[in-house]
VOVEXZA-412441 format. One record per residue (C-alpha): residue in three letters; x, y, z. Coordinates in steps of 0.02 Angstrom, whole numbers, padded with zeros to 5 digits, always signed. Example, Ala and Ser with C-alpha at 12.3 -4.5 7.8 and 13.67 -1.06 7.14 Angstrom:
BEGIN
ALA+00615-00225+00390SER+00684-00053+00357
// end
This chain:
BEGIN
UNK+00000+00000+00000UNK+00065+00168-00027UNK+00049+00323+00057UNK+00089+00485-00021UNK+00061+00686-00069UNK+00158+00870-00082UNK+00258+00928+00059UNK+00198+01056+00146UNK+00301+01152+00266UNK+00436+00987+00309UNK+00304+00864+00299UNK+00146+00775+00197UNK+00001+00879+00177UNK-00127+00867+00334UNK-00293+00761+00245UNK-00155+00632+00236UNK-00082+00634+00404UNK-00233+00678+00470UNK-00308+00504+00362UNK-00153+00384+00436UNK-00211+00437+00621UNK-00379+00362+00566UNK-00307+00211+00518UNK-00342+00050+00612UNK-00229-00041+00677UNK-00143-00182+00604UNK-00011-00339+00605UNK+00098-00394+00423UNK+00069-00251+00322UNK+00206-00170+00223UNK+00186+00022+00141UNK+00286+00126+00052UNK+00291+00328+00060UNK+00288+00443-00078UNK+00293+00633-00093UNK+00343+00786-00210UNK+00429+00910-00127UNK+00453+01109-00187UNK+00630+01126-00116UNK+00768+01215-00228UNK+00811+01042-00289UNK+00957+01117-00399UNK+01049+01154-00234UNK+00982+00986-00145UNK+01008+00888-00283UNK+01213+00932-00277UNK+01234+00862-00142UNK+01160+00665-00105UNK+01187+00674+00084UNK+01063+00853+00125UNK+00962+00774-00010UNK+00930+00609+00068UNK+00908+00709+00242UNK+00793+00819+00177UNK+00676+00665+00118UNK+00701+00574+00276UNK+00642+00742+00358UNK+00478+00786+00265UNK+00437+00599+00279UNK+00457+00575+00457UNK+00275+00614+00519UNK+00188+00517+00425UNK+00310+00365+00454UNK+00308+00357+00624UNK+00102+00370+00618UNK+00090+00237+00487UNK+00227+00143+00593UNK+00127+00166+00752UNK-00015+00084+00651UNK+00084-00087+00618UNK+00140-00041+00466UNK+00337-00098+00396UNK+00384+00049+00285UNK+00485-00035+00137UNK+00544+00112+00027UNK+00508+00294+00007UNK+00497+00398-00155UNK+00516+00573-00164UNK+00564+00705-00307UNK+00535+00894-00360UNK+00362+00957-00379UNK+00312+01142-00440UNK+00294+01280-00276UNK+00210+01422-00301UNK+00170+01445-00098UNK+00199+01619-00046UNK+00284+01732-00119UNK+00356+01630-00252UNK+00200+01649-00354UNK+00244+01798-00393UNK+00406+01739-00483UNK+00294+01591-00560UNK+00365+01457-00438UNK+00505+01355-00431UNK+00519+01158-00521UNK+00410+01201-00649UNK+00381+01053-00749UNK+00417+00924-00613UNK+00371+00803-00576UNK+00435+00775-00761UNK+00474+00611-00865UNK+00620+00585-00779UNK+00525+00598-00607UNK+00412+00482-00673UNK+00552+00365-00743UNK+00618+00364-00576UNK+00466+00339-00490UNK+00441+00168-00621UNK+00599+00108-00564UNK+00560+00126-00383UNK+00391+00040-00410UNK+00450-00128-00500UNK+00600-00131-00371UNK+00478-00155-00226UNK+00377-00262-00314UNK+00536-00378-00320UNK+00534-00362-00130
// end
């Protein structure tokens, strides 16, 4: 089962989180999380480490809810997404275009890797 939206301010948007605290509890079920994030991912994206961290960071609510729940998280997915919060509207946003076919590329390749899990 997956799990996944846009990051909003470090973490998934609320209706989700709010939607895993809802969930019942339960034994031997694995989930994977997935998100687009609208970080400056030309800077990120430089350097593997900060980029990883970041990820692990705006995925860390809703893992420990979901893992609270019984679930075993198996992988986690995450690439650029067009931002236009705040003031960057004004500019037009940052990421525009992404997710893009290489997003999506990547996100195929993540997909048939846990389904040889």
């Amino acid at each position: 089962m997956g799990f996944g939206s846009g990051i909003d301010s470090g973490k998934h948007y609320t209706p989700l989180l709010e939607f895993a605290d809802a969930l019942p509890g339960i034994t031997d079920k694995k989930a994977f999380i997935f998100s687009t994030f609208g970080a400056p991912v030309n800077l990120l994206s430089r350097d593997k480490e900060k980029y990883d961290e970041a990820i692990t960071k705006n995925h860390l609510a809703l893992k420990k809810k979901l893992q609270l729940k019984g679930y075993e998280i198996i992988g986690e997915f995450s690439c650029a997404g067009h931002n236009t919060n705040r003031f960057l509207k004004l500019f037009g946003g940052i990421n525009k275009g992404r997710p893009n076919a290489e997003d999506l590329k990547n996100a195929e390749e993540f997909a048939q890797n846990l389904l040889k899990q």
